[in-house]
C-alpha positions in Angstrom: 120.4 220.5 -37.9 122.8 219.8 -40.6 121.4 218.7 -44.2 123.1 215.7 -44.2 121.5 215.1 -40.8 118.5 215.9 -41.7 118.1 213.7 -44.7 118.6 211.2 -41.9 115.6 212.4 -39.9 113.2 212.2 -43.0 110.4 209.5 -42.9 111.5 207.8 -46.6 108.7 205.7 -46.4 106.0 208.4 -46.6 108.0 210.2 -49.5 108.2 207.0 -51.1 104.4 206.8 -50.9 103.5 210.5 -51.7 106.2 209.6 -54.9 104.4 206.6 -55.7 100.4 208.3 -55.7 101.6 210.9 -57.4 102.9 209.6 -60.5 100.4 206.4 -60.4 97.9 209.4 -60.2 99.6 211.2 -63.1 99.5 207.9 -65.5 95.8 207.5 -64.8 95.5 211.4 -65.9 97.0 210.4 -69.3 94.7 207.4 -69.4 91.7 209.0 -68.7 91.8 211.4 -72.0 94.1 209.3 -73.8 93.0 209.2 -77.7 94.0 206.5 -79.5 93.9 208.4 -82.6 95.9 211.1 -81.6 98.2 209.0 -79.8 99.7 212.2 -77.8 102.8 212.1 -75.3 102.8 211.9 -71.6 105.0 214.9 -72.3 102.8 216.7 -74.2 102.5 220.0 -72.5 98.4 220.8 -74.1 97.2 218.1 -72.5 96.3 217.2 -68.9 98.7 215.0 -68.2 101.5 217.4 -69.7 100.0 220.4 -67.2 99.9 217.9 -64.5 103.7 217.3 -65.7 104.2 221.1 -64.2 102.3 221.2 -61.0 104.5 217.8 -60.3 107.6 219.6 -60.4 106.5 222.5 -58.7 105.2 220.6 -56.0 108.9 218.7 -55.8 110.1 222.3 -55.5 107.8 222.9 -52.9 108.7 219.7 -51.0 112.3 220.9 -51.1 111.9 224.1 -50.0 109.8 223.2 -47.1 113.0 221.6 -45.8 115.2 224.3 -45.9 112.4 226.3 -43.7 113.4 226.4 -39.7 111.1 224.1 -38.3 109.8 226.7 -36.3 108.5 228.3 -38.9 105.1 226.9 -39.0 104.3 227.4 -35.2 105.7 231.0 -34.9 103.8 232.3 -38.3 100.6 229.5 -37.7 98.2 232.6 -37.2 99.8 235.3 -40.2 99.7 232.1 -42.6 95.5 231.4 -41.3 95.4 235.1 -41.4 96.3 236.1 -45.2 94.8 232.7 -47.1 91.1 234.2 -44.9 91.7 237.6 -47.3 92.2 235.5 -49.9 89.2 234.1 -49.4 87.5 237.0 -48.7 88.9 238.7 -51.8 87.4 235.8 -53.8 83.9 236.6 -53.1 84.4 240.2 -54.7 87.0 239.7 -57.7 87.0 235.7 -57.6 86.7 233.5 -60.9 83.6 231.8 -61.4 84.2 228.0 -62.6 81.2 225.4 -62.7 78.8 227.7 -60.6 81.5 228.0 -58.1 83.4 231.4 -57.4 86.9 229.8 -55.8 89.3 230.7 -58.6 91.5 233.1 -58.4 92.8 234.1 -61.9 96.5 233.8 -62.1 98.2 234.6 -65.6 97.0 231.7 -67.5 96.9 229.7 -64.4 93.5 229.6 -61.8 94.5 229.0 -58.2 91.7 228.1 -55.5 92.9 229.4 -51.8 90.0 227.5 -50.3 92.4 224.2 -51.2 95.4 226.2 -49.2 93.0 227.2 -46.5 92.8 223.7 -45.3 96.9 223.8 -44.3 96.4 227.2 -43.3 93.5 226.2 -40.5 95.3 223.2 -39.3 98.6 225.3 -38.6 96.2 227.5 -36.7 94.2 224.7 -34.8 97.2 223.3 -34.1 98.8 227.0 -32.3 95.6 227.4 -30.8 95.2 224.4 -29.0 99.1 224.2 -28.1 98.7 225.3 -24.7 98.9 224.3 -21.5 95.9 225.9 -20.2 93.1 225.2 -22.9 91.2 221.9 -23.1 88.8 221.0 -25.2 86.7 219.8 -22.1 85.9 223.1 -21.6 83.9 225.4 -23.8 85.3 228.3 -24.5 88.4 226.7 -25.9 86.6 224.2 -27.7 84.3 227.3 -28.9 87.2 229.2 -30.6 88.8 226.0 -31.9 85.1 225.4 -34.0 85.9 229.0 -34.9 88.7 228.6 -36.6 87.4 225.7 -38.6 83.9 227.3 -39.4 85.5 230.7 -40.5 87.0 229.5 -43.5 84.2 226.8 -44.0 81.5 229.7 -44.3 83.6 231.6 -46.8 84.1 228.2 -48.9 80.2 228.1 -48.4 79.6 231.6 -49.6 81.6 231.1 -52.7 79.7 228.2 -53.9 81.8 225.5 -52.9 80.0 223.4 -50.4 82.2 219.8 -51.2 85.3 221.9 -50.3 83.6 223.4 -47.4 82.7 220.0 -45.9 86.7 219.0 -45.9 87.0 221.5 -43.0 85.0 219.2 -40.6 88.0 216.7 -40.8 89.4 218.7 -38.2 87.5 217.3 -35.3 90.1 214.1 -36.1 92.5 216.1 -34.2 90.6 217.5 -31.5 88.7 214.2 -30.6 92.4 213.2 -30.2 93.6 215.8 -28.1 90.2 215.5 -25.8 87.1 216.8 -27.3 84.5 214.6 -25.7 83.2 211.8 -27.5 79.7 212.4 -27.0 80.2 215.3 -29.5 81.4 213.1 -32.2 78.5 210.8 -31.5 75.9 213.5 -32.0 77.7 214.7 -35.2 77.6 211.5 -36.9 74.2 210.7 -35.9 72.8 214.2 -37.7 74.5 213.0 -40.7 72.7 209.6 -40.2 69.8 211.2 -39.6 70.1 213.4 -42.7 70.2 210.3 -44.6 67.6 208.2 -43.0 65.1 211.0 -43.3 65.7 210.6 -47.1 64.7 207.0 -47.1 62.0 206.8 -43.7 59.6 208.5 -43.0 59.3 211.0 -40.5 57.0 210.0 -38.3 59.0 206.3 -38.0 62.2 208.7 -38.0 60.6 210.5 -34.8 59.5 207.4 -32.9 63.4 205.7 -33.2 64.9 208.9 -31.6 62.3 208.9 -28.7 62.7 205.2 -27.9 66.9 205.5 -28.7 66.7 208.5 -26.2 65.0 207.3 -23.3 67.6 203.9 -23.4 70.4 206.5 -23.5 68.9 208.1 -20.6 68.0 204.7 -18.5 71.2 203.5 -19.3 73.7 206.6 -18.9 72.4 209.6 -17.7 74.3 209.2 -14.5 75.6 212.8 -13.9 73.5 216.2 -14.7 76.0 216.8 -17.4 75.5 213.2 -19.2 71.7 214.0 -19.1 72.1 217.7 -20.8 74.2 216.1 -23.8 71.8 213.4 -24.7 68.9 215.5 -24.3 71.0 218.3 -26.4 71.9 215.3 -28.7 68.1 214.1 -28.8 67.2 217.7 -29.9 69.8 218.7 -32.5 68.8 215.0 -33.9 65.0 215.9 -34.2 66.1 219.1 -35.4 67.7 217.6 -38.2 65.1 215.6 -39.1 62.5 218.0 -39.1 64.4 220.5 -40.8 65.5 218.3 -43.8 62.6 219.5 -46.4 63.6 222.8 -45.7 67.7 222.5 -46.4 66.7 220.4 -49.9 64.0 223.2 -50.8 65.9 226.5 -49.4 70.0 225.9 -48.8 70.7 223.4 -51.6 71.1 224.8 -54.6 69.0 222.9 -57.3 72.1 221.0 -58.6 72.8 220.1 -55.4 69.7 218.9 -54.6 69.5 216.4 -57.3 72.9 215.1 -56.1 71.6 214.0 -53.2 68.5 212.7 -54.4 70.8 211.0 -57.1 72.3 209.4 -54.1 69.1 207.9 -52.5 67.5 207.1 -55.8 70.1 206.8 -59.2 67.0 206.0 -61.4 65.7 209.5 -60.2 67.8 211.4 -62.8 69.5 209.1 -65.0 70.4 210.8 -67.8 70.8 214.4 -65.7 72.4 214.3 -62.0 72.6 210.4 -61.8 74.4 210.1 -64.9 77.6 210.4 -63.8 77.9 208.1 -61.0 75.6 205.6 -63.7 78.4 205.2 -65.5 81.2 205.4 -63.4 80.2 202.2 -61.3 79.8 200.9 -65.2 83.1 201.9 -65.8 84.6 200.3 -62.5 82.5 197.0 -62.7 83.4 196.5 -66.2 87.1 196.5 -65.3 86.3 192.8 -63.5 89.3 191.9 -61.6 92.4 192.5 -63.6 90.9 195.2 -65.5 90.8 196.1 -69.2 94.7 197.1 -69.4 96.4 200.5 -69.5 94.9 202.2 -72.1 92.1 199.9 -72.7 88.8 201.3 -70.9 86.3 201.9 -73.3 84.0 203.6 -70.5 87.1 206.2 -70.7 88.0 206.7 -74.6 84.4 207.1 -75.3 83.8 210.0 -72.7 80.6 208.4 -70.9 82.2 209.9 -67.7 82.6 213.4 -67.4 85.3 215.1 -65.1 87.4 212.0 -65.6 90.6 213.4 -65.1 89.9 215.1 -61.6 86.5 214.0 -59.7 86.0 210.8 -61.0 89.4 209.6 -61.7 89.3 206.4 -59.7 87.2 204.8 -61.9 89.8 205.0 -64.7 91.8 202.4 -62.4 89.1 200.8 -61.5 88.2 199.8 -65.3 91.6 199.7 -66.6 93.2 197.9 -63.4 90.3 196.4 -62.0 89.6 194.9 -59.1 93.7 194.0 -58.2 94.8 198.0 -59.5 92.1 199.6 -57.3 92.6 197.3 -54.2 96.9 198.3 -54.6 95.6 202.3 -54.5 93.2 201.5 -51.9 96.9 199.9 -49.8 98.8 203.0 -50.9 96.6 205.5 -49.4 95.6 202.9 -46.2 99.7 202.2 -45.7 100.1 206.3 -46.0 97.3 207.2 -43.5 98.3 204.2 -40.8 102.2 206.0 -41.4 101.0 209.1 -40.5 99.3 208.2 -37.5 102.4 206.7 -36.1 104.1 209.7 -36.9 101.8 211.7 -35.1 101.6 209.7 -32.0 105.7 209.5 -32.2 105.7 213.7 -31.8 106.7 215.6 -28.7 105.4 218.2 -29.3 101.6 219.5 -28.6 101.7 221.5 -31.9 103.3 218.6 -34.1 101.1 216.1 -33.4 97.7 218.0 -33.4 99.0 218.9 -37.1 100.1 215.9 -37.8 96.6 214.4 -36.9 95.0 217.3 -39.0 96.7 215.7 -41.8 95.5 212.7 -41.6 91.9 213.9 -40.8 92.0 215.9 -44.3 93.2 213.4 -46.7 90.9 210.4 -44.8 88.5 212.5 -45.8 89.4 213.5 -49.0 90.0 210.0 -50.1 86.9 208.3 -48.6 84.5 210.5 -49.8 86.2 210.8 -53.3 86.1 206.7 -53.4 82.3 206.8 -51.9 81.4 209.0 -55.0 82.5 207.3 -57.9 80.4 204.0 -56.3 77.3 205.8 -55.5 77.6 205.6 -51.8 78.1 209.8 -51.1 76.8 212.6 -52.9 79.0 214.2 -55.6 80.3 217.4 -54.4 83.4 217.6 -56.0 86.5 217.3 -54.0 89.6 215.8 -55.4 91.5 212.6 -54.8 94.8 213.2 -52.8 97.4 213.4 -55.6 95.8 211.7 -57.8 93.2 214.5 -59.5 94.4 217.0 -62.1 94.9 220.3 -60.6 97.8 222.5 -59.5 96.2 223.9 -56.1 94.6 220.8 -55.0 98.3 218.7 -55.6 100.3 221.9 -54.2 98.1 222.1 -50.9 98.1 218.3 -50.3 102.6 218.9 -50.9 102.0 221.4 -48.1 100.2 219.5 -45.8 102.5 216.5 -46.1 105.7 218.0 -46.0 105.2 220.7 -43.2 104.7 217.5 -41.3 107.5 215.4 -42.5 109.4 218.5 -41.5 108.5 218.6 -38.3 108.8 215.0 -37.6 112.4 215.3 -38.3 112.6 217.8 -35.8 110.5 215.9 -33.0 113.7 215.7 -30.6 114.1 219.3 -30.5 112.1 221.4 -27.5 109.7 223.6 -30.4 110.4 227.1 -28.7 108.4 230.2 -30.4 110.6 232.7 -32.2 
């Protein structure tokens, strides 16, 4: 396909929309360590917003570059690509940089990069490969067993280096396999552990215990028409109790003590107020304050005053939240909806297997990324420190998110071809 054709074939819409994140994310960068006193340029290469400045232009390059690859590219070299960002991973554990208590950095000139943000693209390339194939289904279990391989490998090296909030993106790929046929029941009994994880905070046991039986024996009076309907709620029942019972032991033994104080932050802010709490504290002060047209650009006091620490990347939302308010935040809550819903469409539009299980992957990743990052800042999730989609300061986080979108748009333009291996 021609260039001039291809420009054609390009969905503008979602380019518009990565275009428009990106530089609203940049702007609230600048806001977010803006001093009044100083008065420093956008352009001002020392600060944030400066260095943010670079990774936007590299990722533009990137952007570019992805469309000059052969569309095949991405299916023919799926597994090499999942193959070299696992050594990087695995590298990282032995000569890895150590930022925050997490060991995810690898040290590049003056630059850190953090392969566990690439390894997301990486896994949905090989997901994607793996389950592009006539024969596997992920009815049966020994494809859906390799296709939770793939995800968990790189999730237990993310794990092992520290980084737990990174390690949870990975589970965003079930979006794509519930899609292509992983059976809903599975879902079901993922989302009730995490339920129950929570409930088990807040109820006692004993109560906890009592729901599950009664909960299972409907479920059993009411569905367990077939042997294999009776083994997954019974399975479900007992991975649920498992959970429950088994809580005191992942606070006290897995979680590191930081970690566990997040949570407990979560269920109880006035726990830790001035330690783990503090920082959600005073971001939901900083986004209530901002009312419904929000302070002004510039103007959040919350921000010049530094009551909110990792403002820049973690918790940048609440900068628009207090300087926008209500109206700003709602527009960035549209322009990531209107994205995701674009995407979607795209995905459903593809013909081929491969395209549209990435292009779902996609989806699954940032929906994830940007609901949790939101459900931190307002106290509804624990803080474990993932970025927000193009908004957050940071090269690797901004050049992985590029990658994702654009191997995608690239193969969209391509969806009328047959996608034959090389």
């Amino acid at each position: 396909m021609r260039q001039d054709q291809l420009s054609q074939k390009i969905d503008w819409l979602s380019v518009l929309l990565y275009g428009a994140l990106v530089i609203a994310g940049w702007l609230n960068i600048y806001a977010a360590e803006y001093d009044p006193e100083i008065n420093q340029s956008l352009f001002d290469f020392s600060t944030s917003a400066g260095k943010q400045l670079i990774w936007i232009g590299t990722s533009v390059l990137i952007a570019f570059t992805i469309f000059f690859f052969d569309y095949k590219f991405f299916d023919s070299f799926a597994y090499i690509i999942y193959g070299i960002v696992m050594a990087m991973l695995l590298f990282i554990l032995i000569g890895g940089k150590e930022v925050a208590g997490s060991k995810s950095w690898l040290g590049v000139g003056g630059f850190g990069l953090q392969p566990s943000e690439f390894a997301k693209f990486a896994t949905a390339f090989a997901l994607a490969k793996y389950l592009d194939h006539a024969t596997r289904r992920l009815s049966d279990l020994n494809t859906l067993g390799v296709a939770f391989a793939i995800i968990l490998l790189p999730m237990g090296l993310t794990v092992l280096q520290g980084d737990t909030g990174t390690a949870l993106v990975f589970a965003a790929l079930v979006v794509p396999m519930f899609r292509e046929g992983m059976p809903p029941l599975l879902l079901v009994v993922a989302l009730s552990v995490f339920v129950a994880f929570i409930l088990t905070l807040l109820v006692s046991q004993t109560v906890l215990l009592a729901g599950i039986a009664v909960v299972t024996l409907l479920a059993l009076g009411l569905n367990a028409r077939t042997p294999k309907r009776l083994v997954y709620i019974i399975a479900g029942a007992i991975v649920v109790t498992s959970i429950v019972r088994s809580v005191d032991f992942i606070l006290t033994d897995v979680l590191k003590p930081h970690q566990q104080k997040r949570v407990l932050s979560m269920v109880n802010p006035n726990i830790d107020p001035l330690g783990a709490g503090w920082n959600v504290t005073q971001s939901k002060i900083a986004i209530g304050s901002g009312g419904f047209g929000g302070k002004g650009f510039l103007e959040g006091t919350q921000t010049k005053f530094d009551f909110v620490p990792e403002q820049t990347t973690d918790f940048i939302f609440c900068t628009i939240g207090e300087e926008h308010g209500w109206i700003g935040s709602l527009l960035i809550l549209g322009l990531f909806t209107t994205l995701l819903l674009r995407l979607i469409y795209l995905a459903e539009r593809q013909k081929s297997t491969f395209s549209r299980i990435f292009g779902y992957s996609v989806v699954g990743i940032i929906f994830f990324h940007f609901t949790v990052n939101i459900a931190m800042t307002i106290g509804l999730f624990p803080v474990i420190g993932i970025p927000l989609p193009f908004f957050s300061y940071g090269g690797s986080s901004l050049w992985a998110f590029t990658i994702l979108l654009y191997s995608f748009l690239k193969l969209d333009a391509h969806r009328m071809q047959v996608l034959q291996r090389w």
